[in-house]
C-alpha positions in Angstrom: -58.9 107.9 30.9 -57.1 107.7 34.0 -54.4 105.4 33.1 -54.0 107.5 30.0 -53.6 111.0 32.2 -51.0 109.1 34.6 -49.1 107.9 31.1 -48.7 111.6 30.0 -48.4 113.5 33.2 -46.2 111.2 35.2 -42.6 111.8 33.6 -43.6 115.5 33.8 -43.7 115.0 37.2 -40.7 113.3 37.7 -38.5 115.7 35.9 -40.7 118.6 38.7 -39.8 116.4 41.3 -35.9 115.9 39.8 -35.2 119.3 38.6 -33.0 121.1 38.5 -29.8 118.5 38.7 -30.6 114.9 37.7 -32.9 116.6 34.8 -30.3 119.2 33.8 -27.6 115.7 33.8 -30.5 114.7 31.6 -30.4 117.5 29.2 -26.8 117.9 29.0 -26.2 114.5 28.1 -28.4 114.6 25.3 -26.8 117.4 24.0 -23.6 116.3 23.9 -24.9 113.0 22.1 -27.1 114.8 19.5 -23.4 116.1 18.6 -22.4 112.9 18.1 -25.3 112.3 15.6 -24.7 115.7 13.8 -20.6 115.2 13.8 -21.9 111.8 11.2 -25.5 113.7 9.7 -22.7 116.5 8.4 -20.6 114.0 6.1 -24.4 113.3 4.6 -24.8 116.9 4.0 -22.2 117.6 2.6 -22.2 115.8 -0.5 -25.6 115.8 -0.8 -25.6 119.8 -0.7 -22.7 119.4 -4.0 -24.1 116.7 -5.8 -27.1 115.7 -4.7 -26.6 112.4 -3.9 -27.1 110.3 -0.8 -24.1 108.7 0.2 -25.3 105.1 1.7 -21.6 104.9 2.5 -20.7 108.0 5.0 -21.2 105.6 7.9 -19.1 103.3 6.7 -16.5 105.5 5.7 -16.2 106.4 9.0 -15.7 103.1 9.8 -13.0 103.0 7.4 -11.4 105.7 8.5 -11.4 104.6 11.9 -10.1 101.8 11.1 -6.9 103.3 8.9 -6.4 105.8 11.9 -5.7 103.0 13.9 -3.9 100.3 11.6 -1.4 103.0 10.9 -0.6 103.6 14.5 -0.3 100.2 15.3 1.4 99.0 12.4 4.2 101.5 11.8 4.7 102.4 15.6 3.4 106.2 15.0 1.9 108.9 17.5 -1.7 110.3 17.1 -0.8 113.5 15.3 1.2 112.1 12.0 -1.3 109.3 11.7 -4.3 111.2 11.5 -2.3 113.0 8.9 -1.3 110.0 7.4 -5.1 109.2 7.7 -6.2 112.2 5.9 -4.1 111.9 3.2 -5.5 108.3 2.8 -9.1 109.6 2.7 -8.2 112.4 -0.2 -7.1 109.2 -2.0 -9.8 107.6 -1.5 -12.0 110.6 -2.9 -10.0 111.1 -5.8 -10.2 107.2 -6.7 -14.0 107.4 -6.1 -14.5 110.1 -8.8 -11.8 108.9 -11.0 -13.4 105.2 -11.0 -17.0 105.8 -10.1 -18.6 109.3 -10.3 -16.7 110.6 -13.4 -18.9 107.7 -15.2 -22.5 108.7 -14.0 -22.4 112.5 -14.4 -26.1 113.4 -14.5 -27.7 109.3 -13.9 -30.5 109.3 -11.9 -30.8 109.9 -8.3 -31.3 106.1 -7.6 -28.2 105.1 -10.0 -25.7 107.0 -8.2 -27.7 106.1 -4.5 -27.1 102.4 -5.8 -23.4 103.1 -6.7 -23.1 104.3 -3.1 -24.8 101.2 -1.3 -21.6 99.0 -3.6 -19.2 101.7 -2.3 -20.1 101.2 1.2 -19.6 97.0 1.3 -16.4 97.4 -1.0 -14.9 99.7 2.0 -16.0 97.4 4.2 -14.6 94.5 2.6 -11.3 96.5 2.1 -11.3 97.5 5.6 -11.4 93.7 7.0 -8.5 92.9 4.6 -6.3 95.3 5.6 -7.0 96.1 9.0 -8.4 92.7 10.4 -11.9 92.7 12.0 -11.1 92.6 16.0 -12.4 95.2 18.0 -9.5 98.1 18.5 -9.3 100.5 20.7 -8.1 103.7 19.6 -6.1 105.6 21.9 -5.5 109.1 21.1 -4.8 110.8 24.7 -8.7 111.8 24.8 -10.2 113.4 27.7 -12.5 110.3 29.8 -14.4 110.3 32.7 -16.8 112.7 34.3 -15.2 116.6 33.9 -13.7 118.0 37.2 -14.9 121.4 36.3 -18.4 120.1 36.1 -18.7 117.9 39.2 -16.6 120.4 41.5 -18.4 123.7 40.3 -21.9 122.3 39.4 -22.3 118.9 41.2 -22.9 117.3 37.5 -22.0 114.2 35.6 -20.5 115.8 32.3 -18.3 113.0 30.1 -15.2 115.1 29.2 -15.0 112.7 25.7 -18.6 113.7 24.5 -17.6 117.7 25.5 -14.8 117.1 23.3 -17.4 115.6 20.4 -19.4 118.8 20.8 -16.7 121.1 20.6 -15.5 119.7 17.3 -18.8 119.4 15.6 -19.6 123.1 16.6 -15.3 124.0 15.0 -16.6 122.4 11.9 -20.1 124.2 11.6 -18.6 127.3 11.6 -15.5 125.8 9.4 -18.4 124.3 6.5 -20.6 127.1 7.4 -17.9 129.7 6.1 -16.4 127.5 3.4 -20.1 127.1 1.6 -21.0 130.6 2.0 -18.0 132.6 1.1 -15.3 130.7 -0.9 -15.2 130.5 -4.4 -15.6 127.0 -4.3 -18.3 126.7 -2.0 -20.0 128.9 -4.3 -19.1 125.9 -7.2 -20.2 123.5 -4.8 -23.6 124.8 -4.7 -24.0 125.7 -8.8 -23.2 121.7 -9.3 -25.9 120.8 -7.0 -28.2 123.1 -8.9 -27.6 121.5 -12.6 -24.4 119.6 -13.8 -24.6 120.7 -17.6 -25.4 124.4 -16.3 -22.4 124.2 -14.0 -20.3 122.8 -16.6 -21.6 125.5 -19.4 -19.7 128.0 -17.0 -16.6 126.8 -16.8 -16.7 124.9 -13.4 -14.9 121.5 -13.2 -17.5 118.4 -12.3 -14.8 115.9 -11.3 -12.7 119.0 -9.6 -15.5 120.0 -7.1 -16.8 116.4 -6.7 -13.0 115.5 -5.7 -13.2 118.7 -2.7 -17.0 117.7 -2.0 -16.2 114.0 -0.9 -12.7 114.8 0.1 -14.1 116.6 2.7 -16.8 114.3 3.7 -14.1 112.1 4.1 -12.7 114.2 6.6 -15.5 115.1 8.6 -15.8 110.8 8.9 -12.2 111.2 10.2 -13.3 113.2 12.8 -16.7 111.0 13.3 -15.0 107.9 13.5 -12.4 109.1 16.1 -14.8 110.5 18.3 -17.5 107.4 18.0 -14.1 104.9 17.9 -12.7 106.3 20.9 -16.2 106.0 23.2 -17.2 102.5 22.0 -13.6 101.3 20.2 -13.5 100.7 16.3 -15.5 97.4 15.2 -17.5 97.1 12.1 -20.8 98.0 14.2 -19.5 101.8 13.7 -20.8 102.2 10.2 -24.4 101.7 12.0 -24.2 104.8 13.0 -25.1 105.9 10.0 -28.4 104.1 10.7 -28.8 106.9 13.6 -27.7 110.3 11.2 -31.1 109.3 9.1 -33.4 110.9 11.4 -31.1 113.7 12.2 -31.2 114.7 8.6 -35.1 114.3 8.5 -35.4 116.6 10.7 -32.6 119.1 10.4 -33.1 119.0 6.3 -30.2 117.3 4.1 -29.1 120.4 2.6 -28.7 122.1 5.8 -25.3 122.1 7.6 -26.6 124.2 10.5 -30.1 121.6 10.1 -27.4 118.9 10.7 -26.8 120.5 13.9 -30.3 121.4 15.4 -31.3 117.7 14.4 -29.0 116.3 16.1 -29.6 118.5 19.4 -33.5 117.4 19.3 -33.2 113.9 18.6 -29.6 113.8 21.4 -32.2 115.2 23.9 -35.3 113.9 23.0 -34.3 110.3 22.9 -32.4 110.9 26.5 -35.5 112.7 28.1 -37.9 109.8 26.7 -36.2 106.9 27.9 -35.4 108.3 31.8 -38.5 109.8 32.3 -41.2 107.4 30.1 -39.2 104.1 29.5 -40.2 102.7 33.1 -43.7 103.5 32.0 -44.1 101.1 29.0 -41.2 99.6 30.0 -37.7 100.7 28.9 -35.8 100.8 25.1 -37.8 104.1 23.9 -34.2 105.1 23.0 -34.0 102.8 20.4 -36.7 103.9 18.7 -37.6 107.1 19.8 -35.6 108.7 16.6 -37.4 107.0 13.8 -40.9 107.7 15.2 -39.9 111.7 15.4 -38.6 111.3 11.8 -41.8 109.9 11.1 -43.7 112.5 12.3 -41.3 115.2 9.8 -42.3 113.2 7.0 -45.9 113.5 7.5 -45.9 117.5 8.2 -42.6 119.0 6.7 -40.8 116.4 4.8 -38.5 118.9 3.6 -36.9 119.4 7.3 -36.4 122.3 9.5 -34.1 123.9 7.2 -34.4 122.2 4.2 -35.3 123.7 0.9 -38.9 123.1 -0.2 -38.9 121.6 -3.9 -41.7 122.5 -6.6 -41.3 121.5 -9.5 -43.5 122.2 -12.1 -45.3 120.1 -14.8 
């Protein structure tokens, strides 16, 4: 029993005894990465909220994306700003030829059929990505921020890295973007009537292929903007599209039809993860952050598999 209470009450009393700055370095640094999670979680949502389909391959079109960002700077010789235009452009291709070659042929399949088409879209990016881009390690220069922010250490005393405040501040621009799009456009409202039932949202006039082209265009954007921001911390190698490995749990928890779910789920996990492995990894000895994720996911399932925000599902038989 004793062991047990030292087990439990031990990192409580470390974060007393480092409180309020090392902890608070603690907190904030598990924000900004649980905005990191959510920037990749959102790509899931997205198309998942319009079609209902989990897109095995967000992570690695992030990757791919990445990738494209930077064979385009370093092959034609051109600045950030016209390649991640360049970039863009490629990834509304890329949407377009999805539906054109793949979706437009399995218009109301089964979940698991259009999952499965997914898990072959993600190794064909892949493959295409080694072939056109090599598959070397690249850094991606873009003129990001790096290094501990000046405001933070002068005016606080804190350790703040100005690339992850970046990260959050773009994830929180695209909530609010995706957040207004969903809610108040005509095609957000499209987006949602698809997810609901193809064959009702066709009876009314709305074009499958049209909204499915917007839907994954846009995830492909928002994998842009993931890929940048994980490529520029860790530099662009095929390990990237694990990251989508580490957006699972986010979405557990947040719900996968939840764009502001996306968010929260990546704030608990970001700081949960961070506050488990200071403050109990010496105690069983170290990796909790590895793992830490999965296990809270784990623990949704069992109790509200249907997320924070997620809509619960009855059907009836």
């Amino acid at each position: 029993m004793n062991a047990v209470y030292v087990f439990f009450t031990q990192p409580f009393q470390q974060m007393a005894a480092d409180f309020p700055l090392f902890f608070a370095e603690v907190v904030i640094s598990g924000i900004l990465a649980g905005m990191m999670y959510a920037l990749v979680a959102l790509g899931f949502v997205l198309i998942f909220k319009a079609s209902g389909i989990f897109n095995f391959a967000q992570g690695v079109m992030a990757l791919f994306a990445a990738l494209t960002l930077v064979g385009i700077m370093e092959r034609f010789g051109l600045g950030p700003v016209p390649a991640i235009a360049l970039t863009v452009l490629v990834m509304i291709l890329l949407a377009w030829l999805i539906e054109r070659l793949v979706l437009r042929h399995l218009v109301n399949q089964e979940p698991i059929i259009l999952f499965m088409a997914t898990i072959g879209l993600a190794y064909f990016l892949e493959g295409v990505g080694d072939i056109l881009w090599g598959a070397d390690v690249k850094a991606l220069a873009l003129g990001l921020p790096r290094g501990a922010s000046p405001w933070a250490m002068d005016n606080l005393g804190l350790y703040v890295e100005q690339l992850e405040l970046v990260a959050a501040g773009t994830a929180g621009i695209l909530v609010v973007v995706l957040a207004v799009f969903f809610q108040k456009t005509t095609v957000g409202r499209a987006l949602r009537a698809v997810a609901d039932d193809h064959q009702a949202a066709l009876s009314v006039g709305i074009s499958l292929h049209t909204i499915w082209v917007v839907v994954w265009s846009a995830a492909g954007i928002v994998a842009l903007v993931a890929g940048i921001m994980w490529g520029a911390k860790s530099g662009v190698q095929f390990s990237l599209s694990l990251i989508a490995l580490k957006a699972l749990p986010v979405l557990i928890l947040g719900g996968f039809t939840s764009i502001t779910g996306a968010i929260v789920g990546g704030l608990i996990i970001g700081v949960g993860e961070k506050i488990a492995e200071i403050y109990w990894g010496p105690v069983i000895g170290g990796a909790i952050e590895n793992w830490f994720a999965y296990m809270l996911a784990l623990v949704f399932l069992l109790f509200r598999p249907q997320g924070l925000f997620g809509e619960k599902i009855i059907e009836r038989v």
